[in-house]
DRENDREN-326838 format. One line per field, with one value per residue (C-alpha): y, x, z. Coordinates in steps of 0.1 Angstrom, whole numbers. Layout:
<rs>
py c(Y	...)
px c(X	...)
pz c(Z	...)
</rs>
This chain:
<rs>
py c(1149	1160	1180	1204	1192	1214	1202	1216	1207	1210	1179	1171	1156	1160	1141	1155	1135	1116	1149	1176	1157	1145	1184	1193	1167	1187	1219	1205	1208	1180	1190	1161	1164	1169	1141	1121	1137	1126	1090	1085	1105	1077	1050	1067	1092	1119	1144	1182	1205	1178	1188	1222	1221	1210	1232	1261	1251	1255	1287	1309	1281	1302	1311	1272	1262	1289	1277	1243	1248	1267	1241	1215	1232	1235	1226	1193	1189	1153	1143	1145	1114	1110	1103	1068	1069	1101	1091	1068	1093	1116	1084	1082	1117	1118	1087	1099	1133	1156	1182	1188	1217	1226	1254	1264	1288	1290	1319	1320	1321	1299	1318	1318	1294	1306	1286	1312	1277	1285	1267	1268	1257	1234	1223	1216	1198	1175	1172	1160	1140	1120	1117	1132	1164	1155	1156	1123	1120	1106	1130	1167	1196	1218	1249	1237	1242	1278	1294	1323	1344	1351	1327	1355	1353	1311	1315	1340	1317	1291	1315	1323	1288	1281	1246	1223	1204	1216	1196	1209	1195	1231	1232	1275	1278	1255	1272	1313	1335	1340	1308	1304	1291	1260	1249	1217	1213	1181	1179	1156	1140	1134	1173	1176	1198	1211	1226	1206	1221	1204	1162	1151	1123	1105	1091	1094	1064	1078	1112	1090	1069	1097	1119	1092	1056	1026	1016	1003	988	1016	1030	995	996	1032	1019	990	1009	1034	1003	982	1001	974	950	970	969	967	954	951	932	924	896	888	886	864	882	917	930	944	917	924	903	923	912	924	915	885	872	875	889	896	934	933	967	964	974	1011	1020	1049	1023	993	1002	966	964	935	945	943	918	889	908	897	863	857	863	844	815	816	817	784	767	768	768	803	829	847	886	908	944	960	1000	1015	1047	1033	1006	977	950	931	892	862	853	816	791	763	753	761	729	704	699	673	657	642	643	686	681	658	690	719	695	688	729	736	709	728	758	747	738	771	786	768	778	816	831	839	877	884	896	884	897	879	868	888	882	851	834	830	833	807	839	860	841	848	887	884	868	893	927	909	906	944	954	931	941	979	972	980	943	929	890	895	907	878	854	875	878	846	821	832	846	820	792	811	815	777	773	795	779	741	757	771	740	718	741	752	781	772	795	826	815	829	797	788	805	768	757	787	784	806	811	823	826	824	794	760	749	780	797	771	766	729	734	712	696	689	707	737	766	789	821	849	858	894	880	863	861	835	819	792	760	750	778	769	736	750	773	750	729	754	780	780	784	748	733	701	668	651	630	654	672	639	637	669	672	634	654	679	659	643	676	695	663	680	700	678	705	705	681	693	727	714	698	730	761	743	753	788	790	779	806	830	817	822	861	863	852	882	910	920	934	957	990	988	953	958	981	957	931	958	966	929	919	945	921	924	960	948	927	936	926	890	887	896	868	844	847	847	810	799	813	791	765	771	780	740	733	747	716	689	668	671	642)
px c(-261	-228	-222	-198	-194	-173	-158	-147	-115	-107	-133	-146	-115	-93	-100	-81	-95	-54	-41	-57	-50	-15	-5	-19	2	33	26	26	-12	-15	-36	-53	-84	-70	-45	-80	-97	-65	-65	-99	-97	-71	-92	-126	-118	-127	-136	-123	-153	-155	-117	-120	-148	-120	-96	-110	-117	-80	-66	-58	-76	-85	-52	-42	-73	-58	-22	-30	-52	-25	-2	-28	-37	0	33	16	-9	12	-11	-41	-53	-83	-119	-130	-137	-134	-111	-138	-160	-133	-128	-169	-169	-146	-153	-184	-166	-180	-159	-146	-137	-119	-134	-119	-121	-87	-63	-27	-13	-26	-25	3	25	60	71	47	33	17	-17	-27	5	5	-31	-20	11	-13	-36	-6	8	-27	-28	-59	-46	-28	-23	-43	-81	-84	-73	-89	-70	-44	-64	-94	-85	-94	-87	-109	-101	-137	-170	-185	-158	-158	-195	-188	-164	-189	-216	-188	-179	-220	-213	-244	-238	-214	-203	-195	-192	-206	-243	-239	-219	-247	-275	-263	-283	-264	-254	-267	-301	-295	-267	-274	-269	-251	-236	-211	-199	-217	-234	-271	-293	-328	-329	-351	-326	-300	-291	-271	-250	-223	-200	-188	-201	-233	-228	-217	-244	-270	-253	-242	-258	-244	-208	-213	-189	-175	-160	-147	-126	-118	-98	-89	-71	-56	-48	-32	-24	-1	-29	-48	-79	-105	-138	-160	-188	-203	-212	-233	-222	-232	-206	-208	-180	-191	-173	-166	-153	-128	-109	-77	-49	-34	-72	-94	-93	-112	-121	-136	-150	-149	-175	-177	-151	-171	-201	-179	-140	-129	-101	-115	-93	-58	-68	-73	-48	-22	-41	-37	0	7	-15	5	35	24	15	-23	-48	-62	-66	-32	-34	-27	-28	-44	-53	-55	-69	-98	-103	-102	-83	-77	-75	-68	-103	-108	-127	-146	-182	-190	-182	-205	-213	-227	-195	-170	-141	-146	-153	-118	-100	-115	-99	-71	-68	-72	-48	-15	-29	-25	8	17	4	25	54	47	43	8	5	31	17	-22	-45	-74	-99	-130	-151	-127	-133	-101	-120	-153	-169	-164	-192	-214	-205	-210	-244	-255	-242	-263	-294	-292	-293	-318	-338	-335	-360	-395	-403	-434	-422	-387	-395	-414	-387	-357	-377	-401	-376	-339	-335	-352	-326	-299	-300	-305	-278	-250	-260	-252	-216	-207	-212	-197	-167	-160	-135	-120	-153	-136	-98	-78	-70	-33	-20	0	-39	-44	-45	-50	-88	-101	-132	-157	-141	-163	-173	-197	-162	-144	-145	-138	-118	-122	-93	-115	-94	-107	-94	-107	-114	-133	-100	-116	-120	-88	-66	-59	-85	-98	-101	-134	-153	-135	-147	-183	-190	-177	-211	-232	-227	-265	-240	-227	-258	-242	-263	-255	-237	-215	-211	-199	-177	-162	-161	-137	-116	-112	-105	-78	-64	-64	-54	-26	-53	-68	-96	-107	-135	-149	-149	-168	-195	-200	-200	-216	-247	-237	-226	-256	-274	-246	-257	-289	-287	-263	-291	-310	-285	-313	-331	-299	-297	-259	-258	-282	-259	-230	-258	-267	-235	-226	-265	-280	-310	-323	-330	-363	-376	-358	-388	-392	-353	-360	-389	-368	-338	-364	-373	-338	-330	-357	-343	-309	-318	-327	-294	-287	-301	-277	-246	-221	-196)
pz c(313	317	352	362	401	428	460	488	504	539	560	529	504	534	564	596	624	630	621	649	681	666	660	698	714	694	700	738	746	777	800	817	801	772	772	777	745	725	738	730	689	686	693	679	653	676	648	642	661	695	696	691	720	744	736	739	773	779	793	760	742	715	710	710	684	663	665	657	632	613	613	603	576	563	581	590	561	552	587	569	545	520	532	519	486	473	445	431	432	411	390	383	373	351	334	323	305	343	353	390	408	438	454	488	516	523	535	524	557	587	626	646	618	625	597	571	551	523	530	493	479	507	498	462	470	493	461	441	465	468	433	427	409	377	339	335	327	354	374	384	365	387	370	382	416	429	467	483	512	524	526	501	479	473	467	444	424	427	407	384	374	368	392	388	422	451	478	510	548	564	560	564	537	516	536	532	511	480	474	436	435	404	420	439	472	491	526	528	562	596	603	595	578	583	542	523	497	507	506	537	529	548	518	489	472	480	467	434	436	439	409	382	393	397	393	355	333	319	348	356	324	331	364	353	325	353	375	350	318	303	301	276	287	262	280	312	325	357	373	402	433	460	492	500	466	430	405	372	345	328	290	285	257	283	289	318	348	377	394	426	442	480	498	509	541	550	558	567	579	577	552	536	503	522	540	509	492	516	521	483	482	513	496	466	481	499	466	477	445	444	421	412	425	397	414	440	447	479	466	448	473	443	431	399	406	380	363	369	343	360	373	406	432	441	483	473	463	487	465	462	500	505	482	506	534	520	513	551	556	541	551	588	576	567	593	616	599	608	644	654	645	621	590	602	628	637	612	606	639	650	685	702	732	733	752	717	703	729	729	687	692	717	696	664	685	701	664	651	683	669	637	634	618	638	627	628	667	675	662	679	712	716	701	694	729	751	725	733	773	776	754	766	803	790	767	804	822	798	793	828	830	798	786	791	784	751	731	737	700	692	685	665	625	597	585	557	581	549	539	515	485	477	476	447	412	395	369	336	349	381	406	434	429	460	465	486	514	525	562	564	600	630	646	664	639	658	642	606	613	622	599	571	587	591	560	544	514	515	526	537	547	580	564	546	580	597	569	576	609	609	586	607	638	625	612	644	662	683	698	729	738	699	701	735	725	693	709	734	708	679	691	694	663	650	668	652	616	625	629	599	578	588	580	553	581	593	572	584	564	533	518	515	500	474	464	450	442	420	417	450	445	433	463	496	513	494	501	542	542	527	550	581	567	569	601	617	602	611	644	648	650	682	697	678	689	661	679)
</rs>
């Protein structure tokens, strides 16, 4: 069925959480409360109506709200960025022959703007600057985009243009009496609802989720053409994921290539796409064996990555094992050619500070403790926690006050923190290529070396483990705390894996699993039972030596 789908514009394609506290600083609003407000909308995203609630505390506030809302709205609308996702939404929509609509409560003028900005010029300008408004199919038509000066008058337009779906972040504009009947109903962002009428939900892969299904092929061809359109395009397919990404296999006239669809940043804000994009390039640069980066896109949140032929590695085998080794080996290499921070953060979760695991493990468990799962509780409560007080007691006694120390950054190396075999291909030739760089950063090479040992992906024997872990002591040889620190957080470690394997249980977790394996759909329960059983077992580990 094809829809005709409107959208409203300000809080709903525009997001202006950076932009409202960074125009009340300018317009010299610093009282000490509010000076305290900005600080923390920095930090937390403070949104639009909490800062609105402190100003108008303000003498005049009213006056002030006004004034900077204004300029928000016009002078400053360059502030303002794109929520998460909306332009895959627009790219879903319109790959399936929908129409969208721009429909707007929007004066001409904003209060108190010396500068007279046109806010609906300066609303289109932002459009077209965001590439979202444009000549292309892919892109919403400039005369589909329509202003009103009253609430009455954009539900009017919204009767007019016979809309089968509106999406809107005020639930009283969805909610007032004359909004048209067949038009459905969904509020977009963080407010709530109590219409039956209406669907609340918090991002725009969910409203394109609800409205056209799964992210299918076509749409992947559909970017991958926007992306890329001197490849010529000419066929998608997906393939099963294992992580937390959509793959698809993508054919083009210069052969294969890979499109990976990160999970959504609405529901997870790690930049997992920027992060292995600049890990791939920096790997290339270093002569490393991994997939070639083709082009990335910010917008859309996706990237298009050299399609590798091969059979997956063998664990089992110490000569794939001696390649992943001798990987990490010139990656150490090049990591000690660059200083600690340029270009790379932290990895994803790294453990500069031995007391970071403990801190992990404990934020894991205080949302595993938050689900209504009568044997997940009895495993968290009568055998993870009792594991893990004994456990952290004999780490701080055999690391002393190194426990809570930052790792001098010379020990510090590069990670791609999801780092093994069940992240390489053999090639027919027989070499690794590797891939999977979304957590990349510095960290400390005891948990690259632990995790490598413990990943239920890689599944190593004790032998294998031994094997790896001599590797790894000669490699990280100029380190004299490496195998001391080894021995003490292995355990810990073990007891982080163990609450890893139960992310099926997290609703903040499943999602990501969902998005890259479509299968599980079916069972989520079978798949929660099943990653209880290994946790156990993993959980046996906190009570080996390694060394």
């Amino acid at each position: 069925m094809i829809l005709r789908i409107g959208l409203d514009f300000d809080n709903t394609i525009a997001n202006y959480d950076q932009a409202f506290p960074e125009v009340a600083r300018i317009l010299g609003y610093e009282t000490n409360e509010l000076n305290a407000t900005l600080n923390t909308t920095l930090n937390t995203r403070l949104n639009k109506r909490e800062l609105k609630t402190k100003l108008l505390k303000q003498p005049d506030g009213d006056t002030a709200w006004q004034k900077v809302q204004g300029l928000v709205y016009g002078k400053f609308i360059d502030l303002a960025s794109l929520y998460p996702g909306v332009y895959e939404f627009v790219l879903r929509a319109l790959a399936s022959s929908n129409e969208i609509f721009i429909v707007s409560h929007k004066t001409e003028l904003g209060h108190f703007d010396e500068s007279r900005t046109s806010l609906r010029q300066a609303a289109t300008t932002w459009l077209t600057n965001q590439k979202l408004v444009g000549d292309s199919d892919s892109k919403i038509k400039l005369q589909n985009i329509y202003y009103a000066e009253t609430r009455d008058e954009k539900i009017d337009r919204i009767i007019e243009l016979k809309l089968d779906v509106f999406i809107d972040d005020l639930d009283e504009v969805l909610s007032d009496k004359s909004f048209p009947k067949n038009t459905r109903k969904i509020l977009f962002g963080s407010s709530t609802t109590t219409s039956q009428e209406i669907s609340a939900m918090q991002s725009w892969r969910e409203v394109g989720d609800e409205l056209f299904g799964e992210i299918d092929a076509s749409v992947i061809l559909a970017g991958a053409k926007y992306i890329c359109p001197e490849l010529n395009c000419s066929s998608a397919q997906r393939v099963e994921g294992r992580g937390n990404s959509k793959i698809f296999r993508v054919e083009t006239s210069q052969g294969s290539i890979a499109l990976k669809v990160y999970p959504d940043l609405a529901v997870d804000n790690r930049l997992r796409r920027n992060a292995e994009w600049q890990a791939l390039k920096f790997l290339q640069q270093n002569k490393l064996r991994v997939p070639k980066p083709v082009q990335t896109d910010s917008e859309l949140n996706w990237s298009l990555i050299e399609w590798i032929d091969g059979s997956p590695a063998d664990a089992q085998n110490q000569a794939h094992l001696g390649q992943a080794a001798s990987f990490l080996q010139r990656l150490n290499q090049a990591s000690r050619e660059i200083t600690s921070g340029s270009v790379f953060g932290p990895a994803t979760e790294a453990c500069l500070n031995p007391s970071f695991v403990e801190t992990q493990i404990n934020n894991r468990l205080a949302a595993l403790k938050s689900v209504e799962d009568s044997a997940l509780r009895e495993f968290v409560d009568n055998v993870v926690s009792p594991t893990l007080a004994r456990t952290i007691e004999a780490t701080r006694r055999s690391m002393v006050d190194e426990y809570d120390v930052i790792l001098d950054q010379k020990f510090w190396t590069l990670s791609p923190s999801d780092f093994g075999l069940h992240n390489a291909i053999a090639t027919p030739q027989g070499d690794l290529v590797f891939f999977d760089f979304e957590y990349f950063g510095w960290d400390d090479p005891v948990k690259l070396t632990a995790d490598v040992c413990l990943h239920p992906g890689m599944s190593l024997d004790e032998n294998a483990q031994h094997y790896w872990i001599s590797e790894a002591k000669k490699l990280f040889a100029d380190d004299p705390n490496f195998g001391i620190r080894l021995n003490a957080l292995y355990p810990l470690y073990a007891i982080r894996w163990a609450l890893i394997m139960l992310n099926e249980y997290r609703t903040d977790k499943i999602k990501n699993r969902l998005n890259a394996q479509s299968r599980m759909q079916s069972d989520i329960r079978g798949a929660q039972l099943k990653q209880l059983e290994k946790a156990k077992l993993m959980l046996k580990n906190a009570d080996r030596t390694v060394l």
